[in-house]
N, C-alpha and C positions, 0 to 999 in steps of 0.2 A: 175409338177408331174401328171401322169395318173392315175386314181384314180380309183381301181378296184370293183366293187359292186359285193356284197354277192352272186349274178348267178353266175357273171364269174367265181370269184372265185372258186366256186365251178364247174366249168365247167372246170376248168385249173387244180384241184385238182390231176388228172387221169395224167400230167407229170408234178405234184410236190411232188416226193412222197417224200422229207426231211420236211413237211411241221412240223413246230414246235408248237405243242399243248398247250393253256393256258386253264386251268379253274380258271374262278373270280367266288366266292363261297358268295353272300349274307350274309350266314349265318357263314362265319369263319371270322367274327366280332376280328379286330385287335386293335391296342393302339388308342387311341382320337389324333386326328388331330390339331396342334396348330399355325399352319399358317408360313407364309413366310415373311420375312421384310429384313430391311437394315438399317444402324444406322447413325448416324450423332452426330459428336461430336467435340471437336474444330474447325478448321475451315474450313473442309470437306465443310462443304455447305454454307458457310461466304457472296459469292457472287451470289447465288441467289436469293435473297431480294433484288438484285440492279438491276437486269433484268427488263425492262421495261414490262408493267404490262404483255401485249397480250402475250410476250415471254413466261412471270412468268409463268400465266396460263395455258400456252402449255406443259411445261416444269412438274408441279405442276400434271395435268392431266396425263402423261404419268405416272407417279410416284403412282399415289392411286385414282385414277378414277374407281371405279368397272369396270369391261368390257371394258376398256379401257386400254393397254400399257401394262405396268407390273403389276398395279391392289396389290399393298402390301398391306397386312394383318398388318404387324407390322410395326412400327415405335420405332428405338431406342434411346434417344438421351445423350447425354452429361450432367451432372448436371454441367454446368463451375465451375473452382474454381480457375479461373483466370492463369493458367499456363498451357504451351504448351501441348496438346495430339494427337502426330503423327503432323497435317499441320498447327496449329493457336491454341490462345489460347481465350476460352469463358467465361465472366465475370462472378463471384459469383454474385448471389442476396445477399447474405452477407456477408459481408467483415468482421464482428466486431461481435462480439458477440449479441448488441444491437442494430444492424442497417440491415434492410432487404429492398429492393428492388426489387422487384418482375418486372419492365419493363428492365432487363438487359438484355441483349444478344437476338440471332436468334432465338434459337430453340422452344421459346415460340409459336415465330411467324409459325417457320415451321409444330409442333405439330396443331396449332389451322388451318391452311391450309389444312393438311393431314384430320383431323376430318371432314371438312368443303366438303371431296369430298368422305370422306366413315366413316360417324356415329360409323359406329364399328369399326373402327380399334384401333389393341391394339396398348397400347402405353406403352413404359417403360423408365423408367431412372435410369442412373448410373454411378459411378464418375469414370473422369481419374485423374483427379487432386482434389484439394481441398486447405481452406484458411490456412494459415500458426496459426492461433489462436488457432485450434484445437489440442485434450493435445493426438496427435496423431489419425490413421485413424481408429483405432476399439477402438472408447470413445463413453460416452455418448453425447461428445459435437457432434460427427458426427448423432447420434443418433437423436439428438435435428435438426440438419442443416438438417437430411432427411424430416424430420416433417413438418419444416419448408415450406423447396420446394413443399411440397406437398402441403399446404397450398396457396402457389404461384400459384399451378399448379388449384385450385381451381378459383382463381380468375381471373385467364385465360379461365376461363369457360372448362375445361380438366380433363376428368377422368382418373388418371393414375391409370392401374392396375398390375404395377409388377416393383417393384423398389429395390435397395441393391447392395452392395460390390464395390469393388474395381476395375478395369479390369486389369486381368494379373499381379496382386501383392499379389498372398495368401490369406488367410482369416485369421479370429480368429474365429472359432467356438459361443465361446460365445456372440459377436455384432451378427451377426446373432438370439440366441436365444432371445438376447435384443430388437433387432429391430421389430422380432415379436411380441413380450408382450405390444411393442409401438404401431406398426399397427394394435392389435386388437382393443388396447383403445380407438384409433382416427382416426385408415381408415382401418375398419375391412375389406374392400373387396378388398383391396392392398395387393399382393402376394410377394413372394420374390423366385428371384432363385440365385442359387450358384453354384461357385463359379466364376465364369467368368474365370477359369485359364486354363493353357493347357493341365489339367490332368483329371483322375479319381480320386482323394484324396478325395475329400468332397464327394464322394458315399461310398468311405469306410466308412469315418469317421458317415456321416450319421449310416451307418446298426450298429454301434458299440454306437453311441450315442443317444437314443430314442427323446432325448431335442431338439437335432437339425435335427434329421429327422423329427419330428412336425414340427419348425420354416421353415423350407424351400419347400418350393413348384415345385421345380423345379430342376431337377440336369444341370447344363449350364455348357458347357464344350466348349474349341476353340480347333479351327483348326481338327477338329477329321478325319477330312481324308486327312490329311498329308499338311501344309502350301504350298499355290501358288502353290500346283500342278494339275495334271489334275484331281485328285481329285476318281481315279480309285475303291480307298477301305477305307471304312470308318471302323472304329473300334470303341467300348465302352468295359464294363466288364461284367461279372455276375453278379459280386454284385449289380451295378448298373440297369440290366436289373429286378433286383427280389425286386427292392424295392419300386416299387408299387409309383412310382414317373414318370410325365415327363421326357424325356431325351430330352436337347434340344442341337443342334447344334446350340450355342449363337454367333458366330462371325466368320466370315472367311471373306477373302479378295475378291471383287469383281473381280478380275483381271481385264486384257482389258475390255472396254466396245466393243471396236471393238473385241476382238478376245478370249474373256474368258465362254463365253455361253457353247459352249462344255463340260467344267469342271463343270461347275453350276449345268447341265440337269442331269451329272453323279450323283454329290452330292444329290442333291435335289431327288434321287431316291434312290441312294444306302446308303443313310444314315439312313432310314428305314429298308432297305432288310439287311444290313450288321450288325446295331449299335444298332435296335429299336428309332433312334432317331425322334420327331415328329415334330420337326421343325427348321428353317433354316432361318438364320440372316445371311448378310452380310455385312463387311463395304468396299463402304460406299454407300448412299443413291443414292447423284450425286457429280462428280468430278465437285464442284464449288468454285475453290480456284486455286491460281496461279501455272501456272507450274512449278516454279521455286522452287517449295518447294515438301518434299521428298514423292515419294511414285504415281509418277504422273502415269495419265492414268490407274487408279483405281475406281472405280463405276458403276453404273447399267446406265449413261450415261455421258456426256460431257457437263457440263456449267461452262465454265468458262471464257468468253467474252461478260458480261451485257454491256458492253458501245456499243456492234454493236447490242446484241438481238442474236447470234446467238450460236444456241444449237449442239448438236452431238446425235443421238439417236442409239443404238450401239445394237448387236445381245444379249447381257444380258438382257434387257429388255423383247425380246420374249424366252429368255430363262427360264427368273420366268415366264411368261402369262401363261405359259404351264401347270404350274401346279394352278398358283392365281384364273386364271381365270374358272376355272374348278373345283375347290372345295372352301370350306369354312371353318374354325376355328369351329370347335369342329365333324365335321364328323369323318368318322373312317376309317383305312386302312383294307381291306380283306385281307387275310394274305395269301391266297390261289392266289392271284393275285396280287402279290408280290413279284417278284424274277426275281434270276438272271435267263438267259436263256441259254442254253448251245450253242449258236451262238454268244454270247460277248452281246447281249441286254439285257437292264433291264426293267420289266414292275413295276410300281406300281399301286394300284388300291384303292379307297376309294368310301364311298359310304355316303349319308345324314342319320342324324340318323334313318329318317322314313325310310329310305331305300328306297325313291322316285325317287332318283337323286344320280346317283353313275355318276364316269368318269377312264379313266385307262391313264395314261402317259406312254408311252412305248418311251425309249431313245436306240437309234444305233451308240451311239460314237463306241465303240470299236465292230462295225461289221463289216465284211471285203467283203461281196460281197452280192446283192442282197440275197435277202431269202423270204418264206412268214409263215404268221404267221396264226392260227385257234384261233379263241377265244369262248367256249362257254359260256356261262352265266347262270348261276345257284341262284336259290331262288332271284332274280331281276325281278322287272316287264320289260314287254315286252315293249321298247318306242324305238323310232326314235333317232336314235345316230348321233352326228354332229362331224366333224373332221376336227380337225387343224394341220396342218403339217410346219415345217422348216429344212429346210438344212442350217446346222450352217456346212458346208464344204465353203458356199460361204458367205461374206459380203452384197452380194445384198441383200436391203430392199424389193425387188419384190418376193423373195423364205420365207420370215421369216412371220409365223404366219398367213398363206394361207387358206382360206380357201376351204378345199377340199372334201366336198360337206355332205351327209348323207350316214346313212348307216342302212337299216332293217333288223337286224339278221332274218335269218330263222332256225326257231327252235331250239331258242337260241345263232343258231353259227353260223359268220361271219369270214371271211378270207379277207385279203390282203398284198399287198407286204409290203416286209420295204426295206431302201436303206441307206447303214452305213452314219456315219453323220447327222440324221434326228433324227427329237420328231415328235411325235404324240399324240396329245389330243383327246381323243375319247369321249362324255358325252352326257348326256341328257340332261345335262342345256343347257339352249337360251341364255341368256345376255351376248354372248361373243364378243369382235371387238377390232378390229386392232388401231385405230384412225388414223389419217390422217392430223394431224400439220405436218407443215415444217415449218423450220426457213425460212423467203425473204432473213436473214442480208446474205450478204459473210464471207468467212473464214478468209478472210486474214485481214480484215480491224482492226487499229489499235486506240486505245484512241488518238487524237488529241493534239500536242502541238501549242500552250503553254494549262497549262493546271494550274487550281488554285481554291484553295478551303479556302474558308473563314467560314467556320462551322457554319453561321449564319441561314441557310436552313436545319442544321440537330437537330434531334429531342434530348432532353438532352439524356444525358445517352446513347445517340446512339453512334453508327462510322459512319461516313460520306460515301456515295458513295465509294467503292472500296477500303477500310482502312482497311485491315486487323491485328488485332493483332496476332504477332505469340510465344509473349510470354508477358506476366503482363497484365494487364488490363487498355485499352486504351475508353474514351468517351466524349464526348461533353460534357462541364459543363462551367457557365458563369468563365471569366475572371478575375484573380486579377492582382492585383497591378496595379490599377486604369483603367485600359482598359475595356471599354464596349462591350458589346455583348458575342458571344461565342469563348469559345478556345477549342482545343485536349489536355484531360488531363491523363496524367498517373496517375492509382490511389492509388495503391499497394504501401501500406509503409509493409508488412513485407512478408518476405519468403514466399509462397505456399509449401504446400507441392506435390511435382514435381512426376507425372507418368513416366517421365525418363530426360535424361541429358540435353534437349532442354530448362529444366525448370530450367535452370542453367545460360540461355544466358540473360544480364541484357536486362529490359524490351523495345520491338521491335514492331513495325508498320510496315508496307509495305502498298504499294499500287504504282498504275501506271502499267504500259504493261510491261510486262519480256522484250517482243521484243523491246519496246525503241532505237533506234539507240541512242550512245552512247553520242552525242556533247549536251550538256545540260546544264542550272543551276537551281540545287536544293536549291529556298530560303525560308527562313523560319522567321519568329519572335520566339522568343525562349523568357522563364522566369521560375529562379529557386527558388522553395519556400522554399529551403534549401541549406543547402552546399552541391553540388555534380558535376554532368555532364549533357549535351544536345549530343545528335552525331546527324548531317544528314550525309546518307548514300547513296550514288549514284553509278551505275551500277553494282547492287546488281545482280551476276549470280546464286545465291542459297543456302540455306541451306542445309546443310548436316543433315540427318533422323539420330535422335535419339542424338545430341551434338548439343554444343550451338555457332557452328562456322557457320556463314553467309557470306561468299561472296561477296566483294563489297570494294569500296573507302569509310572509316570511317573518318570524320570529329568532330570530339570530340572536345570540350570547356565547362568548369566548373571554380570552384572557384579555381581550383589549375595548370590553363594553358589551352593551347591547344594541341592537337595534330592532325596527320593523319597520316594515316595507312592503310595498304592494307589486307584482311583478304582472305585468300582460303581455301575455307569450304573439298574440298574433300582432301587436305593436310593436315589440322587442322594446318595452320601456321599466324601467324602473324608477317607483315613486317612494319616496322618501316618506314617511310619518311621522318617526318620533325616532329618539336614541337616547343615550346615557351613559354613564360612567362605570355604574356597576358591572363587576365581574367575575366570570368563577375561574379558578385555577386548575391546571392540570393533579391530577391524583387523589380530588376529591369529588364527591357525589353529590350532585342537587336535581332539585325536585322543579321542572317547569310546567306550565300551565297557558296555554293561550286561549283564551276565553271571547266567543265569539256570539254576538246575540245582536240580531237583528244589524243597525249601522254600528254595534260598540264595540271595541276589541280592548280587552284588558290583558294585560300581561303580568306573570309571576313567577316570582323567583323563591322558592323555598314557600311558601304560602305568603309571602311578602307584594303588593302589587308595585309593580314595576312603574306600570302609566294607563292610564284608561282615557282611549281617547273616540272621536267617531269618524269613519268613516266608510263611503258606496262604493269603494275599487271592487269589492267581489261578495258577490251574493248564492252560492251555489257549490260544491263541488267534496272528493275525500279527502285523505291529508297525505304530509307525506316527513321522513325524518333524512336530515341532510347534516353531512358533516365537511371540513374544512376540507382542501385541496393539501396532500396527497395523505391525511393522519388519521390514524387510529383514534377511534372514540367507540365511546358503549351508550345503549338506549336500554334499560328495564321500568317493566310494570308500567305499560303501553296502557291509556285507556282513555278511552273516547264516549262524552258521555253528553245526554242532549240538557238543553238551558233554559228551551222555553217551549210553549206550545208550536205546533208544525201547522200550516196551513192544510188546510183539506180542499181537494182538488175535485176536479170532474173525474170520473174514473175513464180512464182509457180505453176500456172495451166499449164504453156506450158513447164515444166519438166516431164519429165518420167527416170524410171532408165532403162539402158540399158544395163549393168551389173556388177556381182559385182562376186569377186573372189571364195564367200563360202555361204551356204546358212544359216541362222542361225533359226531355231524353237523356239521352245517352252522352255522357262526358268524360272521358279519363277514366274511362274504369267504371264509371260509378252511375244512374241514374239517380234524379233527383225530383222523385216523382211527391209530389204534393203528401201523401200517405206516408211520409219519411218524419213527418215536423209531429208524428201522433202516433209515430211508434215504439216510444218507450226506450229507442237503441239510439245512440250517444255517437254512434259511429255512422249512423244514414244521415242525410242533409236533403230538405225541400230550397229550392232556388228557381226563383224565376228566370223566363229571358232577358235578355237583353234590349228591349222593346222601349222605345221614348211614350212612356205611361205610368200614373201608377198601378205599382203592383198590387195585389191583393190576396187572402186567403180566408177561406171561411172555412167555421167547423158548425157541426151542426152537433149538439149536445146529448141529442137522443132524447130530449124533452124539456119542455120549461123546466128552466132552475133557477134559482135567485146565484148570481153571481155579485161579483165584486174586484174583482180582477182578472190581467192578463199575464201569464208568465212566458217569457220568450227565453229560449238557451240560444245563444249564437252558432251560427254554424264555425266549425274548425277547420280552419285553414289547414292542409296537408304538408305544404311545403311553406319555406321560405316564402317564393316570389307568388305564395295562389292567391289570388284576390278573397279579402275575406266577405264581402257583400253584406257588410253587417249595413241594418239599419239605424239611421240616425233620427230622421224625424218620421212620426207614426199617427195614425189616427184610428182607434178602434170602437167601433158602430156593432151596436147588440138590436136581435128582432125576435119577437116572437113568431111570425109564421115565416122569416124568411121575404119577404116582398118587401115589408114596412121596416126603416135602420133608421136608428137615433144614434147619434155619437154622443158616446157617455165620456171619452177622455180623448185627448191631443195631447202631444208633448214631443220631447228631445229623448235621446238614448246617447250615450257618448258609443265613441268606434271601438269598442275592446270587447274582448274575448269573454266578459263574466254575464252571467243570464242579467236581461230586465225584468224589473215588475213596470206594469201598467193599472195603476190604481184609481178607483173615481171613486172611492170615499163612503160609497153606502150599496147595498145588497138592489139589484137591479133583476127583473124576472125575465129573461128570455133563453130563449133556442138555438138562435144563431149567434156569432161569433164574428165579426170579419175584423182583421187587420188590416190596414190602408198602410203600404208604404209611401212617404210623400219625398223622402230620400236618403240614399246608401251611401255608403263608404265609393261603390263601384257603378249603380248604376241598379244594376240586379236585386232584387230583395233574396234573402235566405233565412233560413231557422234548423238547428239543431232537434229542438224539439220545442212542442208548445204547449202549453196546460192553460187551464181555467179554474182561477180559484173559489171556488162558494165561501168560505173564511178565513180571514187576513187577523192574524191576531195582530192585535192592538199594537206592539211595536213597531210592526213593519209597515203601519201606516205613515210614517217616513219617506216613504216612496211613492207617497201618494202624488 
């Protein structure tokens, strides 16, 4: 950017005569300012504590570093209560009415990190789930269980200052008045907002109820400017605006970390200008949880590969600086410098109480051509103004959060350009910077097999490296039934009460690399301390958001047989293979084994094989250990080890897409731009339009190469009802220069969630690449990701 100072400006004024006038008014002193954060809760940020330390800290730094990254004001996290919310599920400190444990789960650790790099940051907690002992979620038992935590949160050396409700499941007026009568008694300077849900209800109800306008400190409302969109108009009510309350914008989705900042800089302005709202939370903090589970390539950045250290730092990041860095929790908005502009820009403007230190945010998402702006300045003293700029139009990390130099109003007023697609931080504060980590690891590198975990290195009550629970409550605790050292134990003997349908799916671990090439054996020691069931779970392609269908080869054995089974999450089906008689008994230890190579799956009980039988339900994914609905069981000397040779692939740096039949934007949060299907991440999605054609996609290989097949991953459905777009019938045509295409294969794909191969049987020399869809599930073609195989070893020619 060329950065024009207050002469020229003024010297250029004489042919810019549409120049658009602002006055920021010192003295038209607006609502209290209440900061900017992001939340973490289930297992949103599971695998960040496994990041090695140099990473952690970089990663940690970008996140609540003052003057540094994104610099968050708030932190929000999860109260666990042991069952799934949205990607994993976070343990209770207390399971039992009379039993507390306050060293369970992450977010202790993440809260005392965040404090540890900004002294002030708020910090709040609130449940998605909670323990099934409770005589429902608006009792006194929950009443008691907040107290508690807070307690916990105490001995974690952590001041929490805003705790209560439910997320996204209603309220009860009167817990609320209760819980305040409790937080004056024993943590008077703990506030409470309400309701976490997606309306205005608790503002009416508030003006109508004086008990619970007292008890509530805050009106917390989601999604107020329209879910995963660009975020254009934010809305609230009267009622709410007159009742002499906060209005927060308590929850919205981060979108892409690569491609969601645009909607952020809109929010983050116009949710003041449009709603009165004073502050702005999103989830989630960072995407550090597997891609294979629902909701992927959502956060303020990308961690979600601790075993290489390597991170993703994403234009959202300088999307919050813009304004973190530039103000602080409890200043104030000028209201006079404040609005929308009638060229599609919005400014905000806030100033420090003393009124020493003011800054303006001015966003050009929805500007359509160069323009320039006049700012004068009123009742402000007169200081040297510093200016940060980004064009979130481009990805490059060289345009985002620029520094683009100072600026001396003359007699009050200052002019310069704007250019659509851009923020601007204009301020008198100094402590502002970019930082300057990068990850060494590469993208592509993947956890090592063989690979085995013997839980004697993890801390009690912990998860091991890379363990995710994604639903019951999974940790370290010594071994029974005479076995020394440590085991993985499920802990959960009774129901949670479940924040949605995932809290349904009986209790689940994962871990290992999504990407896994598929030939493996998942073995395990297994012991039941009651009558029930063990499953390992191998080539696990995903959970389906919001249902308790997981994806994968289920290996099941209990007191009343065995079986296997194939599960496809974006189908909600289960398919039946094989079963048996055989069983093991509670209080004693055996040794399973599920053995997976190419179409064969064999099963074993003690090194005994159960059944070896073949089948294509799933070709791809990591694994995962599951035990019965509500019982304790143990898992030792975890290890995963490969069976056969692994295909070698096209390397993904030396693909490019060279083109694709339809262009696809901006959708729910997320684009899905062609470049998604060839970028290594499990959580982007390439989809075409909706167009009566076939679709297509081509990649261009970076050079003749003898190939031999085609690997497709499906795109994952986010929700329930999302259409999954898989394709069904396909036809892929290889060229050398790109002009001239022979189709080497046609065929069928069934509708489910597990990657295809597309195989033609002998090594083929070209360049190009194209996929022909001839017809989907929906209409739309999509892909998760897509590779090109140069060698197919011999088994997997099956697929052919």
């Amino acid at each position: 950017m060329t950065f024009i100072t207050a002469e020229k400006a003024h010297a250029q004024l004489s042919v810019n005569p549409n120049t658009v006038d602002i006055t920021v008014d010192g003295d038209d002193v607006g609502r209290e300012f209440y900061g900017i954060g992001a939340k973490s809760q289930g297992g949103s940020t599971r695998l960040l504590i496994d990041y090695p330390k140099e990473e952690r800290d970089e990663i940690l730094d970008y996140l609540f570093k003052p003057g540094y990254g994104a610099s968050l004001d708030i932190l929000k996290v999860g109260m666990g209560g042991g069952a799934n919310a949205t990607d994993g599920s976070e343990p209770s400190h207390m399971r039992t009415p009379d039993e507390v444990n306050c060293n369970r789960g992450w977010n202790w650790w993440l809260m005392k990190e965040a404090q540890k790099r900004n002294p002030d940051i708020t910090l709040i907690g609130q449940e998605w789930s909670a323990p099934g002992w409770f005589d429902g979620v608006w009792s006194q038992d929950n009443i008691d269980y907040h107290l508690s935590w807070l307690k916990c949160a105490e001995q974690h050396g952590l001041q929490i200052d805003w705790i209560g409700g439910w997320n996204e499941q209603g309220y009860d007026p009167d817990f609320f008045i209760q819980l305040d009568k409790a937080l004056e008694k024993h943590y008077p300077d703990v506030k409470i907002p309400a309701a976490d849900d997606f309306d205005w209800q608790i503002a009416h109800d508030m003006y109508k109820n004086p008990d619970l306008k007292k008890a509530v400190d805050a009106v917390a409302v989601h999604f107020n400017c329209k879910w995963r969109s660009y975020y254009k108009k934010c809305a609230s009510t009267d009622t709410a605006k007159m009742l002499g309350k906060p209005l927060w914008h308590a929850a919205n989705s981060a979108l892409g970390w690569d491609n969601g900042a645009g909607s952020h800089v809109r929010a983050l302005n116009r949710g003041y200008i449009d709603a009165k709202m004073v502050n702005y939370m999103t989830w989630n903090v960072a995407e550090a949880r597997y891609g294979n589970l629902p909701l992927g390539n959502t956060g303020l950045m990308g961690a979600h590969r601790p075993w290489s250290g390597y991170y993703e730092i994403g234009n959202n990041i300088w999307a919050f600086a813009h304004t973190t860095q530039v103000t602080d929790i409890g200043w104030h908005y000028l209201d006079t410098g404040s609005k929308r502009l009638e060229n599609g820009a919005t400014i905000a403007s806030l100033s420090s109480p003393d009124q020493q230190d003011y800054s303006m945010i001015l966003e050009t998402m929805d500007l359509h051509r160069k323009d320039t702006v006049s700012i004068t300045l009123k009742n402000l003293p007169p200081k040297l103004l510093r200016m940060r700029v980004s064009n979130f139009g481009t990805e490059d990390p060289s345009e985002q959060f620029v520094d683009a130099g100072t600026i001396s109003p003359r007699d009050g007023t200052f002019e310069f350009i704007i250019k659509p697609n851009h923020v601007y931080s204009i301020t008198t504060r100094e402590n502002i910077g970019k930082g300057d980590a990068e990850p060494t690891a590469t993208k592509h590198e993947q956890i090592p097999l063989p690979y085995a975990e013997n839980f004697e290195d993890t801390e009690m009550v912990k998860n091991p490296r890379y363990f995710t629970p994604v639903n019951g409550s999974f940790e370290v605790q010594p071994c029974k039934g005479g076995r020394d050292g440590k085991c993985y134990q499920q802990m959960i003997t009774q129901q949670p009460i479940n924040w949605n349908d995932t809290g349904d799916m009986p209790p689940t671990s994962m871990f290992g690399d999504p990407r896994w090439w598929s030939d493996y054996t998942l073995q395990s020691d297994v012991y039941l301390e009651e009558p029930g069931y063990v499953e390992l779970i191998g080539r696990v392609s995903g959970q389906l958001g919001w249902t308790p269908y997981l994806g994968g080869y289920h290996f099941q054995i209990g007191s009343d047989g065995w079986k296997l089974y194939n599960e496809d999450s974006p189908s909600k089906t289960v398919t039946p293979i094989d079963s048996g008689d055989t069983a093991i008994q509670p209080g004693t230890w055996h040794t399973l084994a599920l053995k997976l190579r190419a179409n064969r799956i064999e099963l074993q009980l003690d090194g005994k094989t159960l059944t070896s039988v073949e089948s294509a339900g799933q070709l791809q994914g990591n694994v995962a250990l599951r035990a019965s609905k509500w019982q304790r069981a143990q898992f030792d000397n975890v290890i995963v080890t490969p069976t056969g040779p692994t295909p070698e692939f096209v390397p993904y740096d030396s693909m490019s897409i060279a083109e694709v039949s339809s262009v696809q934007g901006f959708m729910g949060g997320w684009t899905f731009d062609a470049e998604h299907a060839i970028d290594d991440r499990l959580g982007t999605n390439w989809h075409s339009q909706d167009i009566d054609e076939d679709h297509s996609i081509t990649i261009d290989l970076g050079s003749v190469k003898d190939i031999e097949a085609f690997w497709l991953n499906p795109r994952r459905p986010y929700f329930d009802k999302n259409n999954t777009m898989n394709i069904t019938k396909y036809r892929v045509e290889v060229s050398r220069d790109g002009a001239h295409y022979q189709t080497v294969d046609k065929g069928s794909w069934p509708a489910t969630g597990s990657p295809k191969i597309a195989a033609w049987g002998e090594k083929t020399p070209a360049r190009f690449v194209r996929l022909i869809t001839l017809e989907s599930t929906t209409g739309p073609a999509s892909a998760s990701e897509i590779q090109v195989i140069t060698d197919l070893p011999s088994e997997w020619r099956v697929f052919e």
